[in-house]
N, CA, C and O atoms as a GROMACS GRO file, in nm:
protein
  340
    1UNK      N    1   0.083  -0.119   0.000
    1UNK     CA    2   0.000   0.000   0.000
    1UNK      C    3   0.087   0.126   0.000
    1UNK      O    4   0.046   0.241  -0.016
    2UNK      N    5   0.215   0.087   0.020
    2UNK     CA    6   0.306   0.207   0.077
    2UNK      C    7   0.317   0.291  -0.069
    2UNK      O    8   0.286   0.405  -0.103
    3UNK      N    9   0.365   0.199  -0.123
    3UNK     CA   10   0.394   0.214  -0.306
    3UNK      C   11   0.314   0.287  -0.333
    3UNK      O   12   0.335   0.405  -0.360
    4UNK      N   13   0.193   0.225  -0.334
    4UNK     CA   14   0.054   0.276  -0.451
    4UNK      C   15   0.046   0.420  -0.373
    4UNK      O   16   0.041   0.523  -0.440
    5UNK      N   17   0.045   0.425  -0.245
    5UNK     CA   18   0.029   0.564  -0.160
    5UNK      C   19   0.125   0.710  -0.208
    5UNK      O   20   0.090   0.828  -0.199
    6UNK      N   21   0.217   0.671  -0.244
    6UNK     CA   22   0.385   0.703  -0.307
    6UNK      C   23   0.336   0.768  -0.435
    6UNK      O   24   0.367   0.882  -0.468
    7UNK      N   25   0.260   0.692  -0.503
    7UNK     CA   26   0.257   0.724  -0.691
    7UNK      C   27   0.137   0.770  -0.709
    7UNK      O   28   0.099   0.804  -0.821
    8UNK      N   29   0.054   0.777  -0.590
    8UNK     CA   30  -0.002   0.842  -0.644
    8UNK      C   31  -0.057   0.959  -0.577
    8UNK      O   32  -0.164   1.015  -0.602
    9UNK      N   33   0.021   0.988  -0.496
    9UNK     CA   34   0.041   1.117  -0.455
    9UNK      C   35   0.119   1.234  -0.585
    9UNK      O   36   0.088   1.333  -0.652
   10UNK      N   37   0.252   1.126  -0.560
   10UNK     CA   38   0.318   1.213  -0.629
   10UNK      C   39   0.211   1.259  -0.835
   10UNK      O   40   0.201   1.364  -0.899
   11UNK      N   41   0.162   1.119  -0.860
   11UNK     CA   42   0.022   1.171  -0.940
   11UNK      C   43  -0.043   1.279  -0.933
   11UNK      O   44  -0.077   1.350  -1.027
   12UNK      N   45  -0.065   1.296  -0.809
   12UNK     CA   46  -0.158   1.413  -0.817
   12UNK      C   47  -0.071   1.565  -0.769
   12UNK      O   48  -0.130   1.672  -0.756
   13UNK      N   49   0.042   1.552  -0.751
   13UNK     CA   50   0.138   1.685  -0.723
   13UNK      C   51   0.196   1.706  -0.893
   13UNK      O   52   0.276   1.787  -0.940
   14UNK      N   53   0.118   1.595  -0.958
   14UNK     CA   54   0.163   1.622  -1.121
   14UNK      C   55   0.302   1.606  -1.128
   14UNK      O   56   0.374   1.673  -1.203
   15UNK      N   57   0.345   1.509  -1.045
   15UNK     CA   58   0.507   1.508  -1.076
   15UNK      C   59   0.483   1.361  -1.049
   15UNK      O   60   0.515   1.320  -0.937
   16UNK      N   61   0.419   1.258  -1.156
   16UNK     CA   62   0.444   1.101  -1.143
   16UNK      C   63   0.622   1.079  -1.142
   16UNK      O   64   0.713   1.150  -1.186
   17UNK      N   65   0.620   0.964  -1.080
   17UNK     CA   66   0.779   0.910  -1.013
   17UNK      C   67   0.777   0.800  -1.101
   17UNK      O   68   0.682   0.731  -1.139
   18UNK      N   69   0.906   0.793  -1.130
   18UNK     CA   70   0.988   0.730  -1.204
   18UNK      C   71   1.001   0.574  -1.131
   18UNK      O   72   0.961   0.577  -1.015
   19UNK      N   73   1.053   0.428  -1.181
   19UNK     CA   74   1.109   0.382  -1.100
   19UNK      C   75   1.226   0.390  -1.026
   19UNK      O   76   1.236   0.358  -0.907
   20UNK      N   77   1.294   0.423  -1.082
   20UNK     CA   78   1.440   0.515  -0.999
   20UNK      C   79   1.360   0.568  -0.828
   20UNK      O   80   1.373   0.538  -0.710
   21UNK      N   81   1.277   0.659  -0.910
   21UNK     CA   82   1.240   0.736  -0.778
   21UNK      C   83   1.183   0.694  -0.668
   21UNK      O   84   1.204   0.737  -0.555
   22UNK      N   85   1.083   0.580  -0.713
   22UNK     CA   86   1.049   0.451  -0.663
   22UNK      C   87   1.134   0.445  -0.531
   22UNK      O   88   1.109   0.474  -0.414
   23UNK      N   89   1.268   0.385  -0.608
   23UNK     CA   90   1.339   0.276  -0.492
   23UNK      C   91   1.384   0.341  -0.407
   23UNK      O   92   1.380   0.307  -0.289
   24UNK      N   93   1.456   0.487  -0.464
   24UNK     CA   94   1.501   0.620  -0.368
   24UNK      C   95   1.417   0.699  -0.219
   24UNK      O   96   1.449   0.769  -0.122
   25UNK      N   97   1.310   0.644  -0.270
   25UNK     CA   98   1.210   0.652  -0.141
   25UNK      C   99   1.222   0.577  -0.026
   25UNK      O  100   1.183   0.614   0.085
   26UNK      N  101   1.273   0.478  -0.049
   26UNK     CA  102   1.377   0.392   0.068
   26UNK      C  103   1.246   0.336   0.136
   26UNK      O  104   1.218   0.370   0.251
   27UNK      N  105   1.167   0.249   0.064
   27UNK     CA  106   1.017   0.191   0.088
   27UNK      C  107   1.077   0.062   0.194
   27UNK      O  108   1.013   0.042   0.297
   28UNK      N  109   1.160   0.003   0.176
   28UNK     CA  110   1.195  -0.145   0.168
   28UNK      C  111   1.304  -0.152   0.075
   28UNK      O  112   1.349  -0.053   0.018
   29UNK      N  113   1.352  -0.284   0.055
   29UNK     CA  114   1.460  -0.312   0.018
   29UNK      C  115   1.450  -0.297  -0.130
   29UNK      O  116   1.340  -0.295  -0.186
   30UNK      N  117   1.568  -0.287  -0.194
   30UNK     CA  118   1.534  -0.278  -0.376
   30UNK      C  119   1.441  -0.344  -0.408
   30UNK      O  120   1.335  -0.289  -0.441
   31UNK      N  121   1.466  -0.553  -0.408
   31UNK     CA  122   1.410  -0.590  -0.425
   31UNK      C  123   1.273  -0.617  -0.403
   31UNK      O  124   1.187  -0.637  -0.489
   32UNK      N  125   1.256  -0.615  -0.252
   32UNK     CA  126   1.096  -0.609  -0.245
   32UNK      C  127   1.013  -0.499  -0.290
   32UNK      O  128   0.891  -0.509  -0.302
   33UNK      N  129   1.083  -0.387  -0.316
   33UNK     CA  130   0.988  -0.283  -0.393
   33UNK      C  131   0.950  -0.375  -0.572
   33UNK      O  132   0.849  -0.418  -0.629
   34UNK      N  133   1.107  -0.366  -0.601
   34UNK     CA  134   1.052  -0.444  -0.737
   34UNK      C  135   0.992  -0.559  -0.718
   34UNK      O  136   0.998  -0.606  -0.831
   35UNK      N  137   0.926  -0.653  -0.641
   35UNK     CA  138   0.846  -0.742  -0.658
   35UNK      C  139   0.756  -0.730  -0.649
   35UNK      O  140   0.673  -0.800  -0.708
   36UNK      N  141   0.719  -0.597  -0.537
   36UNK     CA  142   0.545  -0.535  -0.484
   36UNK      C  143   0.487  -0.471  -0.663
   36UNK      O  144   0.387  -0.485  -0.733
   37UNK      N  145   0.611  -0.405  -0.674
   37UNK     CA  146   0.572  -0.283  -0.777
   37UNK      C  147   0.502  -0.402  -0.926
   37UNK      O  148   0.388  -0.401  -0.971
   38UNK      N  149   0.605  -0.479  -0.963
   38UNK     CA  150   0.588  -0.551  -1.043
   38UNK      C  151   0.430  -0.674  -1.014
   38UNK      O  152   0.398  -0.747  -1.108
   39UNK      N  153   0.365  -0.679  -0.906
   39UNK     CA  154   0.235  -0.715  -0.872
   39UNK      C  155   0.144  -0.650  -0.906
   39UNK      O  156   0.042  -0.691  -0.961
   40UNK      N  157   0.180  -0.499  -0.868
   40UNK     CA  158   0.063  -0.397  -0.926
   40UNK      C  159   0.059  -0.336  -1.022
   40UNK      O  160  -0.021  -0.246  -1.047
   41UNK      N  161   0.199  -0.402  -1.130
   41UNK     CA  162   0.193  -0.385  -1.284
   41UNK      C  163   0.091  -0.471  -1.354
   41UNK      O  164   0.000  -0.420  -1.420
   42UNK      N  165   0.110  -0.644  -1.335
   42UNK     CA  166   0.058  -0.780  -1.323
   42UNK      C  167  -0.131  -0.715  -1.274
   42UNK      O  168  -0.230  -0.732  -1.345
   43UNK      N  169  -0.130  -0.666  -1.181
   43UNK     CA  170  -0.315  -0.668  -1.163
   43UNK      C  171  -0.370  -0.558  -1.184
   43UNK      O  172  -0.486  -0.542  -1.146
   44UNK      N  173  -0.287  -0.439  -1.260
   44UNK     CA  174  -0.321  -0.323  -1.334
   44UNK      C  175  -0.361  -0.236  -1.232
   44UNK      O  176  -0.448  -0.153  -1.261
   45UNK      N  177  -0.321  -0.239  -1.131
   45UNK     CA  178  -0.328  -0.132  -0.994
   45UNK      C  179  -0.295  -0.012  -1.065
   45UNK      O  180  -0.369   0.083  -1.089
   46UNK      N  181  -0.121  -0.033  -1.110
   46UNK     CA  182  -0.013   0.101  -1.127
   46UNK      C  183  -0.026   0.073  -1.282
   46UNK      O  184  -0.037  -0.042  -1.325
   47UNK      N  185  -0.024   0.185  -1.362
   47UNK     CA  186  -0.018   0.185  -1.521
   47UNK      C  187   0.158   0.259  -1.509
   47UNK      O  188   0.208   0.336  -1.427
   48UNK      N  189   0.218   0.183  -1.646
   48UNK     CA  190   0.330   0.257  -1.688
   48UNK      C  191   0.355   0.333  -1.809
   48UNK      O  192   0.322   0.245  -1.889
   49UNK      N  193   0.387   0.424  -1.876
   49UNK     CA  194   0.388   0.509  -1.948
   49UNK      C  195   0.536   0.604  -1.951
   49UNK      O  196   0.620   0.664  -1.884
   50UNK      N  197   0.491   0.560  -2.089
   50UNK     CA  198   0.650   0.643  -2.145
   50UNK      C  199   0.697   0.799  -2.085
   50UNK      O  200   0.606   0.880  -2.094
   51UNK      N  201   0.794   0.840  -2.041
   51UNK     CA  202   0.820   0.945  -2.002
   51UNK      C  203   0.834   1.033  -2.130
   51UNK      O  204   0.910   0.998  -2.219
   52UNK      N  205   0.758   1.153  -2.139
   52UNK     CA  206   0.787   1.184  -2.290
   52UNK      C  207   0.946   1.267  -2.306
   52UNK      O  208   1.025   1.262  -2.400
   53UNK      N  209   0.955   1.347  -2.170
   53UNK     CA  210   1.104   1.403  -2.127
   53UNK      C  211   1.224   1.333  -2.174
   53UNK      O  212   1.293   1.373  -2.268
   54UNK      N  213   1.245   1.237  -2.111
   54UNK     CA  214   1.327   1.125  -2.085
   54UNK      C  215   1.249   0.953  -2.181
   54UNK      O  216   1.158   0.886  -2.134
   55UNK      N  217   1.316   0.926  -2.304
   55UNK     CA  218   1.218   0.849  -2.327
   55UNK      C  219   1.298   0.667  -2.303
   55UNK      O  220   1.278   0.551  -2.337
   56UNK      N  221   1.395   0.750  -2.221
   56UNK     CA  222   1.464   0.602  -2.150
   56UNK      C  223   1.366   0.509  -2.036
   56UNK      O  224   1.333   0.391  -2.036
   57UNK      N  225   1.342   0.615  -1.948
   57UNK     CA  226   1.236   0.570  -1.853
   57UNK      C  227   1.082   0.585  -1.867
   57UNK      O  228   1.043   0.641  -1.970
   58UNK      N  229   1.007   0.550  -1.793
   58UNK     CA  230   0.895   0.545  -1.773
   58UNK      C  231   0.875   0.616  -1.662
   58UNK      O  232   0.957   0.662  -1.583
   59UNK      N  233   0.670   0.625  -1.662
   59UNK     CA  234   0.645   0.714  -1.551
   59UNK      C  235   0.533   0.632  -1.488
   59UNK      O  236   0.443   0.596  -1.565
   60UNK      N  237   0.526   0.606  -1.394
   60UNK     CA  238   0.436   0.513  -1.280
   60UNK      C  239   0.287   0.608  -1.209
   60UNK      O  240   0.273   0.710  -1.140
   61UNK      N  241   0.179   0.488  -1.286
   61UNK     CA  242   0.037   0.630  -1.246
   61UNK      C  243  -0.070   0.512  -1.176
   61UNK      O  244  -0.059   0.395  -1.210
   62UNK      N  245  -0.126   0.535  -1.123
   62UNK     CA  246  -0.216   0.440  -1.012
   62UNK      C  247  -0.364   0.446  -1.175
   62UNK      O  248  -0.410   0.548  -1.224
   63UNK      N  249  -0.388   0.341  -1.204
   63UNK     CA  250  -0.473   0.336  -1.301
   63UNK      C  251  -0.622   0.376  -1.244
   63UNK      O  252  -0.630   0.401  -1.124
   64UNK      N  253  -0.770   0.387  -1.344
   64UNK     CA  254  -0.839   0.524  -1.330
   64UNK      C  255  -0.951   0.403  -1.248
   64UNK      O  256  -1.048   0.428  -1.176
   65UNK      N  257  -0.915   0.315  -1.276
   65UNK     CA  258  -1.006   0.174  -1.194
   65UNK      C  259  -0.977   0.157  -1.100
   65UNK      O  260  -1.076   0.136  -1.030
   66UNK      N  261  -0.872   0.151  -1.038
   66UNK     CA  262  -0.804   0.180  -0.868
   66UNK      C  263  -0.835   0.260  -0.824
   66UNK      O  264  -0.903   0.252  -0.722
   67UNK      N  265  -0.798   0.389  -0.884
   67UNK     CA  266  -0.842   0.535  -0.853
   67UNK      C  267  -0.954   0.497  -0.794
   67UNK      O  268  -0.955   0.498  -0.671
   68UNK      N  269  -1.065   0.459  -0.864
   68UNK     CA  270  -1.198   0.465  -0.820
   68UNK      C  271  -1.264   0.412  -0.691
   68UNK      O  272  -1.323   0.464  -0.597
   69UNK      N  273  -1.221   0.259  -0.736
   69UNK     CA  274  -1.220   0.172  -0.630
   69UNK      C  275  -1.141   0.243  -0.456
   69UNK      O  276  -1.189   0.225  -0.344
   70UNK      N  277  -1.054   0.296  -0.480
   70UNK     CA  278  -0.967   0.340  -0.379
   70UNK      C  279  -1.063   0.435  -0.334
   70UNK      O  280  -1.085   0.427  -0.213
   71UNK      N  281  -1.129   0.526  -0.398
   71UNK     CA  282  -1.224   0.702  -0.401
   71UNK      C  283  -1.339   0.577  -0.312
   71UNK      O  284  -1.324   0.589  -0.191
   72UNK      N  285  -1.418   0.492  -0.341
   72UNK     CA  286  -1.497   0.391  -0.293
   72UNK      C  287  -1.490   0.369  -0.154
   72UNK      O  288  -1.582   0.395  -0.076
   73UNK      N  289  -1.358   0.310  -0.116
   73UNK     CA  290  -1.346   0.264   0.008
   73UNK      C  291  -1.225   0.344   0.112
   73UNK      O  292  -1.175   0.300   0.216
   74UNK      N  293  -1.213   0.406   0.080
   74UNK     CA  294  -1.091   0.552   0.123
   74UNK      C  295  -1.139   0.577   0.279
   74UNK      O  296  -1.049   0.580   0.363
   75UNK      N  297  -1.268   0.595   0.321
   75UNK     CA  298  -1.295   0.646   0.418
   75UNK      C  299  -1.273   0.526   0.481
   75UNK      O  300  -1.187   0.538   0.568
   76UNK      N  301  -1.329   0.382   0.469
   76UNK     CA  302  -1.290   0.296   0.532
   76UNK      C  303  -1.141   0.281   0.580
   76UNK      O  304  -1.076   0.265   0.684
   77UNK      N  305  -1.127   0.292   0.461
   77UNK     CA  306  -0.928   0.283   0.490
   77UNK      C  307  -0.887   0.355   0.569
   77UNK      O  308  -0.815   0.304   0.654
   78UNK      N  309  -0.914   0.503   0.578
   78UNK     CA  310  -0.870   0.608   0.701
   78UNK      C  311  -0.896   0.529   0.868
   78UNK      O  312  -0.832   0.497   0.969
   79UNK      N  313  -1.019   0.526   0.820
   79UNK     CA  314  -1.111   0.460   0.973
   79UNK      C  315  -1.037   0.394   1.029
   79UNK      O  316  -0.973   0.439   1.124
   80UNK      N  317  -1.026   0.266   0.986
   80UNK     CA  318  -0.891   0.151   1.011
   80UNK      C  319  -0.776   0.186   1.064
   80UNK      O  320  -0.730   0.156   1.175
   81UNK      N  321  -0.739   0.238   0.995
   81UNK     CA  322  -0.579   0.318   1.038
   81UNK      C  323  -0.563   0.402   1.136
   81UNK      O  324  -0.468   0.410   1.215
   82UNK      N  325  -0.661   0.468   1.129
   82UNK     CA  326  -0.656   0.550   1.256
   82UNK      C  327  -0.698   0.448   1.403
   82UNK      O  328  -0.664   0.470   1.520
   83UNK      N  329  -0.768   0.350   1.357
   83UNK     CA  330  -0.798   0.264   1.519
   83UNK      C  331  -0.677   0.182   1.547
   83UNK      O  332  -0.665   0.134   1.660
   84UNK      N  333  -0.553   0.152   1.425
   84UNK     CA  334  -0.451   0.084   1.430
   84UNK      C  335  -0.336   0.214   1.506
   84UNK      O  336  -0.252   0.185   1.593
   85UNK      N  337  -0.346   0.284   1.478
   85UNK     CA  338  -0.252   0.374   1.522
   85UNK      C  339  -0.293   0.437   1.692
   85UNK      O  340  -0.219   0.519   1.747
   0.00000   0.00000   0.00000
């Protein structure tokens, strides 16, 4: 959740993150970021897209079906977290 929380923030500050930027966030270890990240490539959570800047890398965007789903149950999710904390 940390990830998806990560991209798509930075989504909406209009500055989508790179994978580079990804790992630099110091989420977890390289690898377990690339295995989380690469799950929510696999179940279309996170969409990837060409950086048009830079057309070496890509740019990491929480897709518009997550989005939604997430907009759906968001308040739940707060709720939770806050009784965990």
């Amino acid at each position: 959740m940390d990830i998806l929380i990560e991209i798509g923030y930075a989504e909406e500050q209009e500055h989508p993150l790179t994978l580079k930027q990804v790992l630099l966030l110091n989420l977890s270890s390289r690898t377990t970021v690339r295995r989380r990240l690469a799950r929510l490539l696999e179940q279309g959570v996170v969409r990837r897209r060409k950086n048009a800047n830079d057309q070496r890398s890509s740019l990491l965007t929480v897709s518009a079906s997550s989005l939604k789903l997430l907009g759906k149950y968001g308040g739940a999710l707060t709720a939770i977290c806050a009784e965990i904390e």
